[in-house]
Steps between C-alpha positions, in 0.01 A plus 500: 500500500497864635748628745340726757735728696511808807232237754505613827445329806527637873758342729231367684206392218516130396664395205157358337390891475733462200184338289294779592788734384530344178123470415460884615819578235348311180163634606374083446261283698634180701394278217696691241821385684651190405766540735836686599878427655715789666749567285702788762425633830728774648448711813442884483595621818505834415290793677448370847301206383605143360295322236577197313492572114381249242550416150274207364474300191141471413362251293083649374232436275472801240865550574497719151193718652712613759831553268297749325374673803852619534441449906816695729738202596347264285716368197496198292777215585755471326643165462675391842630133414884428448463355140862292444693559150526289229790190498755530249663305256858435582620197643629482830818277567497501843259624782520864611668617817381668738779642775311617815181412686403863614166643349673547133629183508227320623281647267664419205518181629169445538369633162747324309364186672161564430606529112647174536875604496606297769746802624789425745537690782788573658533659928799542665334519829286194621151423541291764723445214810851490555571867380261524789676336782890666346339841545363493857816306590700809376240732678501254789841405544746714235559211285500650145478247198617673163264270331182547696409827644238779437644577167594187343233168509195382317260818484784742495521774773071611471483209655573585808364869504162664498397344214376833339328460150497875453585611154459808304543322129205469301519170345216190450787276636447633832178357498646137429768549727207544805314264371788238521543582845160462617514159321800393687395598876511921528173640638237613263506787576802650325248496162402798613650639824622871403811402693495102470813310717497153558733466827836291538331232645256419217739589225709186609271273415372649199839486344536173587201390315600679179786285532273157507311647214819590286623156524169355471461642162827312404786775615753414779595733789888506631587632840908530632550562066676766498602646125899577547521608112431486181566430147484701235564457150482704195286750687224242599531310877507138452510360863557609849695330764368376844694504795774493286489125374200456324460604164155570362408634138250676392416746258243716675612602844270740728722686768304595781772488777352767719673841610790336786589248246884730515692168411284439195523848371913480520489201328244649226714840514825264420371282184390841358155537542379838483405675857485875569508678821111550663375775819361337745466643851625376876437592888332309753173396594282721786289332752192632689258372669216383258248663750606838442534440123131403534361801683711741285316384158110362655528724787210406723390205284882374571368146672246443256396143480495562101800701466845260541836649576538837341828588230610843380761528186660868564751648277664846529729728282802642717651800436903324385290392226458126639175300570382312783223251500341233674537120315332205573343592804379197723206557720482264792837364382845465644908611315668218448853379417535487116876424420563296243885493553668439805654796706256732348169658677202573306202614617091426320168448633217263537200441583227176512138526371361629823694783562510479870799548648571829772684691239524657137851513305544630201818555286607881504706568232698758282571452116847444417609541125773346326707805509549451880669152435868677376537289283396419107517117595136291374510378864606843688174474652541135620801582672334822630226259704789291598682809677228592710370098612853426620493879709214401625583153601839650623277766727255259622813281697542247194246211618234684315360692686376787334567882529252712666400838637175645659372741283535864715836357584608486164335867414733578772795337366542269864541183554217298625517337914138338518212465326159723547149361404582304193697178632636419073445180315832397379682171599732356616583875563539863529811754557460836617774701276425844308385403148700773353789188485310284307371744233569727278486821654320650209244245622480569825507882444151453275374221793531784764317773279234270390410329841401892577310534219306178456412516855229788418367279224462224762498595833760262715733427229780668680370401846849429707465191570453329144787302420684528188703153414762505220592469258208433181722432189255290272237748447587428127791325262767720498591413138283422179585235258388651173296301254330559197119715530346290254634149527606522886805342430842642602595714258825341430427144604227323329256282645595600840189674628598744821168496716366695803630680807895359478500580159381860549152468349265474803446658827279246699277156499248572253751712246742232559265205428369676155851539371534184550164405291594738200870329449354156557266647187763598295638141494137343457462728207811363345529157569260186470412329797517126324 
């Protein structure tokens, strides 16, 4: 196979012009072409014109003719497949563990099924149709379950966000990780979108089926099983605890308890397992309407029929030394309610497949390092968060309602009386206060300098009446729990394998989901399956 990069095709030309693209490239007749499968498409919008860029995967006859004409964009394919590792030899006394259903958990799960290790996995939360009805109940009517909300349930909290699939690692499990998701409902599309999302609404059944599949292949699946400690012996875990009756051992334990898991990472902190302190960033999230995000990056092409909702990602250097920068943004999406703990507000984003809601939010944000958190505790940063949810749920009248503040008003340092053009997203709620309460002023300072500056990289950003709703805490996991490079296992706990974003190794789906792969690996590569 050859992989042919750099095709271009106008806004407006029809996709099967890519043929006559890739025929022109290898400088081959119709015949010669076996056949070919997009591999990426991205969109250059740059210099006052959009066209849709292409790179193919081309499958020809005298492939090594045309390796040796050393053709511009033309290279031979490397190999593409997720090849698994080889089983080991120890035996296995028990089944491995799994403890959280977010991307890194799932995906452990799910390999270690499909090597016939008939893993256990453990949620705290419960299944994603009644995680479902919980949330828009909260949303609806301010009833808050600790066990079922946007951060805790089966999918963890991608689940109900953008879906994003954006990742900057270079890694062949990426490709499996993609691949799994088409196979389980997500659009085919993300194989090679440049910017591939599935949407909240398909990501909730996709989960579920990797679910049916895991215990299918002979695992099991617990919801409401909530892992209240642990036991550790001699340096090794042995068991964990659920809900604090049940006692399960096992001697290969996978902890992927996402990043708002705080009660898990006291209870780690206390029976001595290492964590260290981690930056992460906070703020709140900035709503526009979608239109004008849309004319400010395709200009006149902005209502396209091929061109969906339009994101930016902006980022900008202030001059105390801070930086600002857009997260997560959600095109055609709505900020929702994200608590995890009662009498806390947290804001996040999210979006479904088609993007087509009135208005764009994104999470603005400005990096916080472990230095700010006055203290040398592991979990400084935890309590950190914690400070500025329950200011924020104090601001917004305590019924969770969150904090808000039109964006000129808050350049202005006033409090907001009534909203402009963009009528925000949030439920049940917002408050009009001045933000400065609810952050860090540090924060705010580098909010106020970079709204000015961002807004001549994309013209709007600072419009008035954009809403900024606080506060974003959970850009990141504010601590790390430190394991070993080479065997992934904590570095002063064996066989207890610290795994994606909660753990500090993983900023998103995809990332999230391959961390989760390589320590299901590292067990495969140890143990036998029989």
């Amino acid at each position: 196979m050859l992989r042919v990069s750099n095709l271009k095709i106008s806004i407006n030309e029809d996709i099967l012009v890519l043929k006559k693209l890739i025929l022109k490239k290898l400088k081959i007749k119709e015949k010669d072409l076996i056949k070919y499968t997009i591999y990426k498409e991205s969109i250059d919008a740059r210099r006052g014109k959009i066209d849709f860029v292409y790179t193919v995967d081309v499958d020809v006859k005298n492939e090594e003719k045309l390796i040796k004409a050393n053709i511009k964009d033309v290279i031979k394919l490397k190999e593409t497949r997720y090849i698994g590792v080889q089983t080991g030899e120890a035996k296995l006394k028990n089944r491995p563990v799994i403890i959280g259903s977010g991307p890194a958990g799932l995906f452990a799960a799910l390999l270690l099924a499909q090597r016939g290790y008939n893993p256990l996995l453990l949620e705290r939360g419960l299944d994603v149709d009644q995680r479902t009805k919980d949330i828009y109940n909260f949303w609806t009517n301010r009833k808050f379950k600790n066990n079922s909300n946007v951060q805790f349930g089966e999918g963890g909290a991608g689940t109900f966000s953008d879906g994003k699939l954006t990742t900057r690692i270079k890694d062949i499990r990426c490709r499996k990780v993609l691949e799994e998701l088409v196979n389980f409902g997500s659009p085919n599309d993300i194989l090679y979108s440049h910017k591939p999302h599935v949407g909240t609404d398909i990501l909730k059944g996709v989960v579920k089926n990797i679910r049916n599949e895991i215990i299918r292949l002979g695992g099991e699946v617990k919801f409401d099983a909530k892992v209240t400690d642990i036991e550790i012996e001699n340096g090794e875990i042995k068991s964990v605890v659920v809900n604090d009756v049940e006692k399960i051992e096992s001697e290969v334990i996978i902890l992927a308890i996402g990043h708002s898991a705080r009660d898990t990472y006291k209870m780690l902190n206390k029976r001595g397992v290492k964590i260290i302190q981690k930056p992460f960033a906070i703020g709140a999230r900035i709503e526009h309407p979608q239109e004008l995000i849309n004319k400010s990056q395709y200009k006149e092409y902005y209502n396209h029929p091929r061109l969906g909702a339009a994101d930016y990602r902006l980022i900008d250097h202030a001059s105390n030394g801070r930086t600002a920068y857009t997260f997560c943004m959600c095109p055609g999406g709505t900020v929702i309610a994200s608590a995890s703990n009662e009498f806390e507000v947290v804001t996040n984003g999210m979006s479904e497949h088609a993007r087509d809601q009135v208005n764009a939010n994104s999470a603005f944000l400005v990096n916080v390092l472990p230095e700010d958190f006055g203290s040398d505790d592991p979990l400084a940063g935890v309590y950190f968060q914690e400070k500025y949810e329950r200011l924020a749920y104090e601001l917004g009248g305590k019924n969770y309602n969150a904090p808000a503040q039109l964006v000129g008003d808050f350049l202005n340092d006033k409090v907001s009386t009534s909203l402009g053009s963009v009528e925000p997203s949030y439920k049940p709620g917002i408050e009009f206060v001045d933000l400065r309460e609810c952050l860090p002023e540090f924060v705010t300072t580098t909010m106020k300098e970079s709204l000015i500056s961002l807004d001549k990289r994309l013209n709007g950003f600072a419009m008035h009446d954009a809403v900024l709703t606080g506060v974003e805490t959970r850009s990141s996991a504010p601590i790390r729990i430190v394991r070993d490079e080479e065997t992934l296992e904590s570095v002063n706990v064996k066989n207890l394998y610290p795994c994606g974003e909660g753990a500090g190794y993983a900023g998103g789906i995809v990332t999230a989901a391959v961390d989760g792969i390589k320590c299901a690996e590292k067990i495969i590569m140890k143990y036998s399956n029989i």
